[in-house]
C-alpha positions in Angstrom: 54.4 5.2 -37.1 51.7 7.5 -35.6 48.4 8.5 -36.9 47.6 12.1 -37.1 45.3 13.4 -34.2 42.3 14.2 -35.9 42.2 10.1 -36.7 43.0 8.9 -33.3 40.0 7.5 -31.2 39.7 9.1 -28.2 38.3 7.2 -25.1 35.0 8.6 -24.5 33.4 8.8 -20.7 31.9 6.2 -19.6 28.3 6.7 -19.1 26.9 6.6 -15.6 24.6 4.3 -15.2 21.6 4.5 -13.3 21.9 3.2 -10.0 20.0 -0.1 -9.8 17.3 0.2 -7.0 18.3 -1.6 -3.8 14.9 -2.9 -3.6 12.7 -5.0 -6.2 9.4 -3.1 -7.3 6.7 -4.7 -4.9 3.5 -3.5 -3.1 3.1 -2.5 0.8 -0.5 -3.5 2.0 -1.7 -1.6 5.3 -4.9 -2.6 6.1 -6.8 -1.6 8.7 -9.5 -4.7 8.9 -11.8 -3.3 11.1 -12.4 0.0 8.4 -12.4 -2.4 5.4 -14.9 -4.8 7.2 -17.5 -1.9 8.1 -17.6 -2.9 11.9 -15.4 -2.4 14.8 -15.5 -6.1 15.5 -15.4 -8.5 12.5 -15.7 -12.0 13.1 -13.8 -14.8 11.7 -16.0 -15.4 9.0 -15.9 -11.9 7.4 -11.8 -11.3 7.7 -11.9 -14.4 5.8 -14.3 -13.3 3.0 -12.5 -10.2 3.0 -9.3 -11.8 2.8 -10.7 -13.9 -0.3 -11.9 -10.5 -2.2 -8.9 -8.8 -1.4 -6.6 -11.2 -3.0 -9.4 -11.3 -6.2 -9.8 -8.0 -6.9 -5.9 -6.2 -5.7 -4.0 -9.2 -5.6 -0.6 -10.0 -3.5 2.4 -10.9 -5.3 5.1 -13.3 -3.9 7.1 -10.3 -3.1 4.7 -8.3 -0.9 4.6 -7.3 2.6 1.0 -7.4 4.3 0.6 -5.7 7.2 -3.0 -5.7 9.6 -3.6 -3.2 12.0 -6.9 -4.2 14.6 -7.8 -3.7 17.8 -6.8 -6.7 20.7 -10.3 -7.9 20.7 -10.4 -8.6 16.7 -7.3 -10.2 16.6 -8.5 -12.1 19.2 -11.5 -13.1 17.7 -10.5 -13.6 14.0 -7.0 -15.5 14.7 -4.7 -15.2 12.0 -7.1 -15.4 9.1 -4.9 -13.6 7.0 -1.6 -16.1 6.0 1.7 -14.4 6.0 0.4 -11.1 7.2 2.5 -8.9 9.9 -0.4 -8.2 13.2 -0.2 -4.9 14.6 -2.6 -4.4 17.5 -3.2 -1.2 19.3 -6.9 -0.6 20.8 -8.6 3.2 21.0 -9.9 5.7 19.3 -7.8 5.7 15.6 -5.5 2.9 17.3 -5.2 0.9 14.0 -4.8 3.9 12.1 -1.7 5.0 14.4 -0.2 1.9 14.0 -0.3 2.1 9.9 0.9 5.4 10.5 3.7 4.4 12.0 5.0 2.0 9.5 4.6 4.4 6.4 6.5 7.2 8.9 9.1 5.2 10.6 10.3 2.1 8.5 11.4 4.2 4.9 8.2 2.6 2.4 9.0 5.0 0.4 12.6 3.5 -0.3 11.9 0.3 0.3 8.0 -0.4 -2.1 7.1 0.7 -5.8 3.3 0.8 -4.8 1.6 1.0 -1.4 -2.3 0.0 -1.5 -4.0 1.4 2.1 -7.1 -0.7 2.2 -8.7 1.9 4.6 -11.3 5.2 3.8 -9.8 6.9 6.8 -9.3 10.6 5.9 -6.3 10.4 8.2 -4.3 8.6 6.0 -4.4 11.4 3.1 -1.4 13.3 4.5 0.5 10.1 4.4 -0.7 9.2 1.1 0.5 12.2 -0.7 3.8 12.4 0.7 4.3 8.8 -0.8 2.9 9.7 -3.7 5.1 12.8 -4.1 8.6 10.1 -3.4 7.2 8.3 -5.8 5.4 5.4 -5.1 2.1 4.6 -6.6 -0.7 4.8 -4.5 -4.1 3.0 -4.2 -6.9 3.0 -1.5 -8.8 0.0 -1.1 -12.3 0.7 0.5 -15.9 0.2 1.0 -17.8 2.2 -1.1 -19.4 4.1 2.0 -16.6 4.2 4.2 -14.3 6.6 1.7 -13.4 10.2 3.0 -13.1 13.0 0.2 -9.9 13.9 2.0 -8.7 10.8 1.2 -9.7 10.6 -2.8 -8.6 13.8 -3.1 -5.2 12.8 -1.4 -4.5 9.4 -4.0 -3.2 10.7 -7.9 -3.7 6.7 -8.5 -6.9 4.5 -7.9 -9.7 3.5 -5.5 -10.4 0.5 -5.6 -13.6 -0.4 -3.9 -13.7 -3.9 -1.6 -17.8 -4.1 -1.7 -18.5 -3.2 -5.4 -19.3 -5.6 -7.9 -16.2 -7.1 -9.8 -16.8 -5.0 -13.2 -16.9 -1.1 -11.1 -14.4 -2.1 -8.9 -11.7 0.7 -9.8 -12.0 4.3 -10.0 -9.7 6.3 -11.3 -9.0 9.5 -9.1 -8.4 12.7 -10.7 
């Protein structure tokens, strides 16, 4: 025996499901330690201080990349005083810089990172910050008070968090 149309379940479509991210949320670091240090040549002794702030105040989780950008002669002088970091080294005017560049432009952070923190106050890293911001990651600058362009501020819809402030003003929020 049959049962009348109007009763009969009928098999609704499946509904999509959101693609799971191929990636687990986790933070990019680009820091360029000569700009977050104040100097061009930072010894030993401050890349580890900084190092020790850094990790107090931002924080790295097991799943995030570091990578440091410096000039030959820093890395030469300050070792590897950062554990697990990724070294890029290119001397010059903005040669640090270029090299952070490079890795937001040419290795898909967007894709790849939930949140990028650029622990720099370059103001050539603002056109590079709101493009990531616009595909969606969350952005922070990490900076000396001093050492922050307006371009850049303006640039970051997150936070600035600043390296050099005492622990209780250390975030700004960016309008």
């Amino acid at each position: 025996m049959t049962q009348p149309a109007t009763s009969r379940t009928r098999h609704q479509p499946r509904k999509r499901h959101q693609r799971r991210p191929p990636y687990p949320a986790r933070t990019l670091h680009l820091i360029d330690i000569e700009n977050l240090a104040g100097t061009g040549g930072p010894d030993r002794e401050q890349v580890g201080d900084l190092y020790s702030r850094y990790r107090l105040r931002i924080g790295l989780g097991a799943m995030d990349q570091v990578v440091i950008a410096a000039s030959h002669l820093t890395i030469r002088r300050t070792g590897h005083c950062w554990p697990g970091a990724r070294c890029l080294i290119r001397s010059g005017p903005d040669g640090a810089d270029l090299e952070l560049l490079a890795v937001i432009e040419h290795e898909r952070v967007a894709e790849r990172f939930s949140h990028v923190a650029i622990a720099s106050g370059d103001g050539i890293f603002s056109t590079a910050a709101a493009g990531l911001a616009a595909a969606g990651c969350q952005v922070t600058v990490v900076s000396r008070q001093a050492g922050l362009s307006k371009r850049l501020a303006l640039s970051v819809a997150s936070r600035v968090i600043y390296i050099d402030a005492p622990e209780a003003a250390t975030t700004t929020s960016v309008a």
